[in-house]
HTML snippet that shows the backbone in 3Dmol.js (N, CA, C, O; Angstrom):
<script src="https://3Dmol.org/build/3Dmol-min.js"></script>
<div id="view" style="width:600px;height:400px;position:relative"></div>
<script>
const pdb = `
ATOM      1  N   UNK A   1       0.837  -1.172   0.000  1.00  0.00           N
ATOM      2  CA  UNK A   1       0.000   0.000   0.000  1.00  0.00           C
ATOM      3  C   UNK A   1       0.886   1.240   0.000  1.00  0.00           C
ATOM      4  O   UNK A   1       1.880   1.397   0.708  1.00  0.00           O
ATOM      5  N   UNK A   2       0.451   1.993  -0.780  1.00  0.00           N
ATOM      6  CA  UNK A   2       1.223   3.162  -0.741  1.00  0.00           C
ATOM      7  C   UNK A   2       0.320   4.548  -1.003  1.00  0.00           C
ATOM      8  O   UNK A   2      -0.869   4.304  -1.212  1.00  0.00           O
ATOM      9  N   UNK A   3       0.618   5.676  -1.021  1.00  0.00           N
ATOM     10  CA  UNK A   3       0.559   7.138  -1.156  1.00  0.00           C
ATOM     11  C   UNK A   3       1.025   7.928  -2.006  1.00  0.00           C
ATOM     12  O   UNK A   3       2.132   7.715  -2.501  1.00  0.00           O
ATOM     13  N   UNK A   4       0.406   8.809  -2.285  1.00  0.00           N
ATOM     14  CA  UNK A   4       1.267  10.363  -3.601  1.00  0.00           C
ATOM     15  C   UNK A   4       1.190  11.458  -2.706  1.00  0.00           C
ATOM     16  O   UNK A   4       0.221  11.614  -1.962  1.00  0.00           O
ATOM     17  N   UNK A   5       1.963  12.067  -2.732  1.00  0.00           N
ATOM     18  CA  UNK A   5       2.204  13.268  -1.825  1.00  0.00           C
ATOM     19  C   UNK A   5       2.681  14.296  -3.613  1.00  0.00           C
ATOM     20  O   UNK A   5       3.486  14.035  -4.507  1.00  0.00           O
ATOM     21  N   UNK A   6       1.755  15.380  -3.418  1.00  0.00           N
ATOM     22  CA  UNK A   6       1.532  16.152  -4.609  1.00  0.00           C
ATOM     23  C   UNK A   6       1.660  17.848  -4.141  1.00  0.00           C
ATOM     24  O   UNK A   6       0.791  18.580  -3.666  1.00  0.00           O
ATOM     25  N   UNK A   7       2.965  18.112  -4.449  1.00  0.00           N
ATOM     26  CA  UNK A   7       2.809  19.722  -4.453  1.00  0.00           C
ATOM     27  C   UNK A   7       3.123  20.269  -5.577  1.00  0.00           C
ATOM     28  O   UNK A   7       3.388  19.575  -6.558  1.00  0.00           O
ATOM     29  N   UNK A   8       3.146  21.897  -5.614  1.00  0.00           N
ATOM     30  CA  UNK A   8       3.440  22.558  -7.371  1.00  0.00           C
ATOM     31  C   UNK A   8       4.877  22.034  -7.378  1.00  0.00           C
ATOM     32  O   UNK A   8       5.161  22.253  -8.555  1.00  0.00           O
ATOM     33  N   UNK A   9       5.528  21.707  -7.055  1.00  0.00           N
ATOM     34  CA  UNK A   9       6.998  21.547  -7.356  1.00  0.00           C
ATOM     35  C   UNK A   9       7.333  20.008  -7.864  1.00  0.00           C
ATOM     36  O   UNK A   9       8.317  19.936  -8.601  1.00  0.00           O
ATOM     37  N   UNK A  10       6.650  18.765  -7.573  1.00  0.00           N
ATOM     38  CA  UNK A  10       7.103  17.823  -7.638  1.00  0.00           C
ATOM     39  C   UNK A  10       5.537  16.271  -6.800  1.00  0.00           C
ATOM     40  O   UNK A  10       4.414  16.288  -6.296  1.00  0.00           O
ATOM     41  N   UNK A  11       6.413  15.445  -7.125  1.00  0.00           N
ATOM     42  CA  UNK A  11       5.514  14.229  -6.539  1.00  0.00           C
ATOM     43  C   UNK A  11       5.987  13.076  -6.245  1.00  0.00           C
ATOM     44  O   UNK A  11       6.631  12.478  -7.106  1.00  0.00           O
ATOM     45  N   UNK A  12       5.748  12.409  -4.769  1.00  0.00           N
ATOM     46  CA  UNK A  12       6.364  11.637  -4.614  1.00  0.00           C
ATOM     47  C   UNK A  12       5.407  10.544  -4.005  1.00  0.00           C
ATOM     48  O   UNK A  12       4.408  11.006  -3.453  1.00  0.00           O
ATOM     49  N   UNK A  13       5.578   8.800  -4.012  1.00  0.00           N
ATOM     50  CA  UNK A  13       5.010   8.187  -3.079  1.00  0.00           C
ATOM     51  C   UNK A  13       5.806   7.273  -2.108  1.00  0.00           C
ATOM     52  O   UNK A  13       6.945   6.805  -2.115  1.00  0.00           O
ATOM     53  N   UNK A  14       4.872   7.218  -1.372  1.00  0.00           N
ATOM     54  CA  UNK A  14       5.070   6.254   0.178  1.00  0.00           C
ATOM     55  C   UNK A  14       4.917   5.262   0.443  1.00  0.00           C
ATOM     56  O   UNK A  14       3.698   5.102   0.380  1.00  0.00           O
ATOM     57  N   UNK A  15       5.508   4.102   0.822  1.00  0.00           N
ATOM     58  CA  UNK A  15       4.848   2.666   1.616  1.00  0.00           C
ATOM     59  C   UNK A  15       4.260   3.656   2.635  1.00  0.00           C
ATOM     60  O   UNK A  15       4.494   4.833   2.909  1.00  0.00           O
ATOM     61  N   UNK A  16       3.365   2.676   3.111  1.00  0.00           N
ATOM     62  CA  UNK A  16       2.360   3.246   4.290  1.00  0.00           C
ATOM     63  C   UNK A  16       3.112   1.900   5.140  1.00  0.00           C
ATOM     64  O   UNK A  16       2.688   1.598   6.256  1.00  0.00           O
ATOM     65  N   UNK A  17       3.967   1.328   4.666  1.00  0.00           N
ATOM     66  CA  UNK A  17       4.455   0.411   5.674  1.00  0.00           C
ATOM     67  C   UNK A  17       5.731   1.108   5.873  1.00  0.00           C
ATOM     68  O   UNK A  17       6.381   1.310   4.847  1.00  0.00           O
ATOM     69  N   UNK A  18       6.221   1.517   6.989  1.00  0.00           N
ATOM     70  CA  UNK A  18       7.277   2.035   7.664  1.00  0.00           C
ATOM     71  C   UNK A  18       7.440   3.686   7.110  1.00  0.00           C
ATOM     72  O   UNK A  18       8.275   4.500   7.505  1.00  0.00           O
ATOM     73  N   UNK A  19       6.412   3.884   6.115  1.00  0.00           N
ATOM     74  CA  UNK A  19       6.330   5.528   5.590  1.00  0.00           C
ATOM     75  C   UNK A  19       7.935   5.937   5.075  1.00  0.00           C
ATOM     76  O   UNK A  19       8.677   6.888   5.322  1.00  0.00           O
ATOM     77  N   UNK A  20       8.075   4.531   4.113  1.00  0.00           N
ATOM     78  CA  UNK A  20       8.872   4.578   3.517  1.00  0.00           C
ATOM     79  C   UNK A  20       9.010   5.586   1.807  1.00  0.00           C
ATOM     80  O   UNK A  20       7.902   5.527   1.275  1.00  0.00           O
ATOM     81  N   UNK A  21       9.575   6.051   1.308  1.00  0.00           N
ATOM     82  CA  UNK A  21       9.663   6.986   0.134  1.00  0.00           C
ATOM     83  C   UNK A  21       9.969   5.783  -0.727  1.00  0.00           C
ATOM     84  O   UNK A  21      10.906   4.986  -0.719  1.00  0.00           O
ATOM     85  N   UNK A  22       8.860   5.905  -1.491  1.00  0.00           N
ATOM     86  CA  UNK A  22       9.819   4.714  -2.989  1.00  0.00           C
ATOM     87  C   UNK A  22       9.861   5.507  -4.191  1.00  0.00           C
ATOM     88  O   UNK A  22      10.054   4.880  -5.233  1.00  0.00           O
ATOM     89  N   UNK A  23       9.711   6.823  -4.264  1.00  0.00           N
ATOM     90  CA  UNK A  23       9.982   7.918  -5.678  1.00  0.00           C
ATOM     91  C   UNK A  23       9.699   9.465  -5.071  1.00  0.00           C
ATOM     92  O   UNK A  23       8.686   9.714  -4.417  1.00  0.00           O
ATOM     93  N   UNK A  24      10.592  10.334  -5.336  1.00  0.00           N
ATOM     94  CA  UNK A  24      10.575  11.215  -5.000  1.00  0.00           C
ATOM     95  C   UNK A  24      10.852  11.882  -6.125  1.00  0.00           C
ATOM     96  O   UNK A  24      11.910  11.532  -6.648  1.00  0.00           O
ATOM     97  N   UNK A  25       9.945  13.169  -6.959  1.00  0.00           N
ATOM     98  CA  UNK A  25       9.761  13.587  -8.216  1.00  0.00           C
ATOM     99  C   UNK A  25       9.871  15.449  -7.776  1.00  0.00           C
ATOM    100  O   UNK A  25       8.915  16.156  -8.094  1.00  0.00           O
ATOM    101  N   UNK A  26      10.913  15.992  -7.158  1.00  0.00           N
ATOM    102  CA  UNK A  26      11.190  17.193  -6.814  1.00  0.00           C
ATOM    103  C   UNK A  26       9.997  17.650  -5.504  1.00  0.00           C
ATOM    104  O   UNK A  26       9.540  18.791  -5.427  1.00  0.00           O
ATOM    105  N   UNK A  27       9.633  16.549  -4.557  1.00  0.00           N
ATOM    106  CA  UNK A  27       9.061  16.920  -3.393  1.00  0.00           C
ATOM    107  C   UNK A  27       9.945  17.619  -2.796  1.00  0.00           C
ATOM    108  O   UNK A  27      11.022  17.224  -3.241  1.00  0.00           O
ATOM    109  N   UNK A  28      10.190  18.744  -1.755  1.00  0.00           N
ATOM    110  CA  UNK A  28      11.138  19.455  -1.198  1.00  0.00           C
ATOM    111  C   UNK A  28      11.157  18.819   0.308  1.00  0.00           C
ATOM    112  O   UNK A  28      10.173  18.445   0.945  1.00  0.00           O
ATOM    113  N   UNK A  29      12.411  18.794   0.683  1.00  0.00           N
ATOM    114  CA  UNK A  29      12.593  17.692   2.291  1.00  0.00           C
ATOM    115  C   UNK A  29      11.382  18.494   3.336  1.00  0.00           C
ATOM    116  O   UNK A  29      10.511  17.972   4.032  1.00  0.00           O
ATOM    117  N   UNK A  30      11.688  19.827   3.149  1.00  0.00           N
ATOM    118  CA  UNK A  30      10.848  20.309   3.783  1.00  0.00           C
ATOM    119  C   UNK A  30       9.221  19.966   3.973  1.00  0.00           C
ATOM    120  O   UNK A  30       8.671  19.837   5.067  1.00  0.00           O
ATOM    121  N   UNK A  31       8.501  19.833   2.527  1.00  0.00           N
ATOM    122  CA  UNK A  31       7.235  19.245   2.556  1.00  0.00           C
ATOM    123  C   UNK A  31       7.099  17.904   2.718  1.00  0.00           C
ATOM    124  O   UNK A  31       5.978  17.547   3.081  1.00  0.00           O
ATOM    125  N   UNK A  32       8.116  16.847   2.514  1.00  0.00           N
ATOM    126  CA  UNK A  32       8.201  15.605   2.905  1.00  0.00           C
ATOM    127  C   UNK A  32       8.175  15.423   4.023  1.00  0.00           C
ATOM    128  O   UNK A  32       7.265  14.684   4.398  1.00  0.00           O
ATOM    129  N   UNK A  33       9.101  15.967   5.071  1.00  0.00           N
ATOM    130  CA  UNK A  33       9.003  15.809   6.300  1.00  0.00           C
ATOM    131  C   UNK A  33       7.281  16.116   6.719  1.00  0.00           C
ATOM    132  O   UNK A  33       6.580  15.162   7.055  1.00  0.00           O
ATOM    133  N   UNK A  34       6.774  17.368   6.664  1.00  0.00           N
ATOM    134  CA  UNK A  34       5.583  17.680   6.878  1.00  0.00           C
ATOM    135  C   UNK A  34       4.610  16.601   6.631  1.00  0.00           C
ATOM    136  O   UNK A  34       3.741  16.355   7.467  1.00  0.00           O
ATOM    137  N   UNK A  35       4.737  15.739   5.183  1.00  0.00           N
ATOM    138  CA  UNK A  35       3.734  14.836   4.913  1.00  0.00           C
ATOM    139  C   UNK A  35       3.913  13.589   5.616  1.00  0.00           C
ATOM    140  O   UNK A  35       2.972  12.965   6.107  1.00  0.00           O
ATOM    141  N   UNK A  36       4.981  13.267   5.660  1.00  0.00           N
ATOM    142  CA  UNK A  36       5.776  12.294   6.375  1.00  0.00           C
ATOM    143  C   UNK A  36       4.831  12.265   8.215  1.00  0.00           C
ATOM    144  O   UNK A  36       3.993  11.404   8.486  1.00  0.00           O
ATOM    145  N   UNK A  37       5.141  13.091   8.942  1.00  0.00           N
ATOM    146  CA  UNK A  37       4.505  13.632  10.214  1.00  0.00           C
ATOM    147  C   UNK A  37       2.910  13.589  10.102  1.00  0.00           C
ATOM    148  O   UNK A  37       2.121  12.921  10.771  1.00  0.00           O
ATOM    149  N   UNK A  38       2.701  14.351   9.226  1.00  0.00           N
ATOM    150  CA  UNK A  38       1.135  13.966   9.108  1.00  0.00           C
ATOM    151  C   UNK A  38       0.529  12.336   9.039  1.00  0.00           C
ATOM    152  O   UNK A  38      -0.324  11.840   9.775  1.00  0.00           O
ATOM    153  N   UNK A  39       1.188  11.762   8.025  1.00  0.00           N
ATOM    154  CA  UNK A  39       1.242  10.766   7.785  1.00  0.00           C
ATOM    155  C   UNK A  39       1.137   9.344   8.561  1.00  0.00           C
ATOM    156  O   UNK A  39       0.455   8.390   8.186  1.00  0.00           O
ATOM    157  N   UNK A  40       2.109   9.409   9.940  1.00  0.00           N
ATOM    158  CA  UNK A  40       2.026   9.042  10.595  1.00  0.00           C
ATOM    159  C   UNK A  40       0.879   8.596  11.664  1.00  0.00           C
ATOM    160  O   UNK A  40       0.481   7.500  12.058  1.00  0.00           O
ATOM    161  N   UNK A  41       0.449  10.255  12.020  1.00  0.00           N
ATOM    162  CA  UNK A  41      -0.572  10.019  12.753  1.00  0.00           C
ATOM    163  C   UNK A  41      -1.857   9.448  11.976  1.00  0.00           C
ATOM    164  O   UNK A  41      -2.719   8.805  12.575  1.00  0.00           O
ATOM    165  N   UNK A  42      -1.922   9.702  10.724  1.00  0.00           N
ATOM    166  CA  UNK A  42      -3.044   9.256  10.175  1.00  0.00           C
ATOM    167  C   UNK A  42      -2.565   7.833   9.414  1.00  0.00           C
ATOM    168  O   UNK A  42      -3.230   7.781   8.380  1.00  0.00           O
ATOM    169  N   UNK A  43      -1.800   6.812   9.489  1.00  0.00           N
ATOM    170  CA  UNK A  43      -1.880   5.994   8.718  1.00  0.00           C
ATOM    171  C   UNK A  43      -3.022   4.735   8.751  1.00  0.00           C
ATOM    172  O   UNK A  43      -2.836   3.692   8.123  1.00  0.00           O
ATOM    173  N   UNK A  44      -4.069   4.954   9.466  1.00  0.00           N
ATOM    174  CA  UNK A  44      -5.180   3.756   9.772  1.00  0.00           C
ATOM    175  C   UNK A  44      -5.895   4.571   8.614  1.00  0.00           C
ATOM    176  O   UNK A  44      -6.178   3.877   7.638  1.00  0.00           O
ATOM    177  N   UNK A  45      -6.239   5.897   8.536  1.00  0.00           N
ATOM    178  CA  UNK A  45      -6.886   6.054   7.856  1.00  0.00           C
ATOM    179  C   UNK A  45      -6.560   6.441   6.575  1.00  0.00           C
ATOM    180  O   UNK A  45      -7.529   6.958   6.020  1.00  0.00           O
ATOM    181  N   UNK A  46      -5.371   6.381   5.751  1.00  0.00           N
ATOM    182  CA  UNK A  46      -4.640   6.122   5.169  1.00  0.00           C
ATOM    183  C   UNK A  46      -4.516   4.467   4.137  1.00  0.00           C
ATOM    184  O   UNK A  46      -4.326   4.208   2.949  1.00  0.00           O
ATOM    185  N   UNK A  47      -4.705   3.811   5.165  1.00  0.00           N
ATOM    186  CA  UNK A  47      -5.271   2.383   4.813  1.00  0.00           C
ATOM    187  C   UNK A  47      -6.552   2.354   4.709  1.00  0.00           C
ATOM    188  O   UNK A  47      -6.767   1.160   4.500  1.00  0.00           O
ATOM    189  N   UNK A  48      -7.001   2.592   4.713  1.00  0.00           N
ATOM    190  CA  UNK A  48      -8.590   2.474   5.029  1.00  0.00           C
ATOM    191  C   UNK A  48      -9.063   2.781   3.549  1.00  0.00           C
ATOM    192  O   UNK A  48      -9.680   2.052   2.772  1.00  0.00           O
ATOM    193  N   UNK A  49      -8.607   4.035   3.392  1.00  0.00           N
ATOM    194  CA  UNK A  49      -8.997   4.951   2.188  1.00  0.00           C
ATOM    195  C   UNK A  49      -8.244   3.869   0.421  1.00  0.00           C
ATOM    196  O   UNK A  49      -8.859   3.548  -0.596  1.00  0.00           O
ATOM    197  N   UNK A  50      -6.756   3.631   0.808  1.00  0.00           N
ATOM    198  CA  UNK A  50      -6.360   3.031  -0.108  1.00  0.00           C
ATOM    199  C   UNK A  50      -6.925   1.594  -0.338  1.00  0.00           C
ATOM    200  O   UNK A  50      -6.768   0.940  -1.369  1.00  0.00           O
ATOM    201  N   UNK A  51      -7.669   1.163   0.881  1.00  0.00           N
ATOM    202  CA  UNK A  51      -8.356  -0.191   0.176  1.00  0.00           C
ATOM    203  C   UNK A  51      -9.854   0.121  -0.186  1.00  0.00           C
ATOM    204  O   UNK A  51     -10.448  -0.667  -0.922  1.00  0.00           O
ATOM    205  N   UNK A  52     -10.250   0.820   0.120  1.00  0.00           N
ATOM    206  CA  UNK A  52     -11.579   1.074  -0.570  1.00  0.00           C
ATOM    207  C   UNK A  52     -11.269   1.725  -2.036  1.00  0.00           C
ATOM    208  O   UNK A  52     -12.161   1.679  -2.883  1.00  0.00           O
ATOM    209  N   UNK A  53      -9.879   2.397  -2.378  1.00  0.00           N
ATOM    210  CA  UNK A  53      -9.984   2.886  -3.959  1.00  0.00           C
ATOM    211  C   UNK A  53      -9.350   1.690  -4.877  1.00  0.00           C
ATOM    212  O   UNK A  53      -9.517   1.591  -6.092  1.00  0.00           O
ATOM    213  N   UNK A  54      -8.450   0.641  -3.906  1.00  0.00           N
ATOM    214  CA  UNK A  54      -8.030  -0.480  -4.624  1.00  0.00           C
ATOM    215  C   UNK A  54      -8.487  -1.763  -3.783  1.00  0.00           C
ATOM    216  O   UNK A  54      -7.711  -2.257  -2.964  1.00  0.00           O
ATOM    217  N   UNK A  55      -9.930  -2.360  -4.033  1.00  0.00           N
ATOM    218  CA  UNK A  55     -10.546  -3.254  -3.728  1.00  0.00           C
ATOM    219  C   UNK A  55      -9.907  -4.361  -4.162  1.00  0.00           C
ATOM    220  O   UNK A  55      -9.350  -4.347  -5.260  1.00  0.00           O
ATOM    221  N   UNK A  56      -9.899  -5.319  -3.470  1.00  0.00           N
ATOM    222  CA  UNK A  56      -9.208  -6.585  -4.273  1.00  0.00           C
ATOM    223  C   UNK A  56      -7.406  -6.790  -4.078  1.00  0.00           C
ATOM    224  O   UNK A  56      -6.853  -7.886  -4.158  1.00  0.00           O
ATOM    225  N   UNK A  57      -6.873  -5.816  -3.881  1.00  0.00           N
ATOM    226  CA  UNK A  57      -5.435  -5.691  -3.886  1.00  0.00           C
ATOM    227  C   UNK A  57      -4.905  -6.603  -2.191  1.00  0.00           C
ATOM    228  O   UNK A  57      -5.474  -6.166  -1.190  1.00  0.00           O
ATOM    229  N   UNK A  58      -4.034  -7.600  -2.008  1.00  0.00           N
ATOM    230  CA  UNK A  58      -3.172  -8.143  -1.144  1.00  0.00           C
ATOM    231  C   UNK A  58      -2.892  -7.115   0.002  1.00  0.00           C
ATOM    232  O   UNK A  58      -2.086  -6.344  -0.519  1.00  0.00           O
ATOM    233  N   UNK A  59      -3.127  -6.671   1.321  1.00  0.00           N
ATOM    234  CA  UNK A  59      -3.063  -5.986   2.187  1.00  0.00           C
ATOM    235  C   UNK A  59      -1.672  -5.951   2.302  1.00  0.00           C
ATOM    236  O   UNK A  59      -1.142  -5.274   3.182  1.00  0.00           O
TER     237      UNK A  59
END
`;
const viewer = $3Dmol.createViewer("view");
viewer.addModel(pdb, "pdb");
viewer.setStyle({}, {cartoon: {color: "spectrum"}});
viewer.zoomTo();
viewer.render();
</script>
């Protein structure tokens, strides 16, 4: 399961397992960290959301 973290500068996504970075497309450390932190606290619902848009997919 993973994430897109989307600002004007760039795009990157996340494992939601260990809120790991697997592509980083000119995200700035600065907003990474921020999404990163957010991220954290919300990763139940984070999961939640990514299996209801990819039904069927291996948890």
């Amino acid at each position: 399961m993973h994430f897109h973290i989307k600002t004007p500068d760039g795009e990157a996504q996340v494992w939601l397992d260990g809120l790991r970075v697997k592509e980083n497309s000119g995200v700035s450390k600065r907003a990474m960290k921020q999404a990163l932190a957010w991220a954290a606290g919300n990763a139940d619902a984070l999961a939640a959301i990514f299996n209801q848009l990819n039904p069927g997919i291996a948890k």
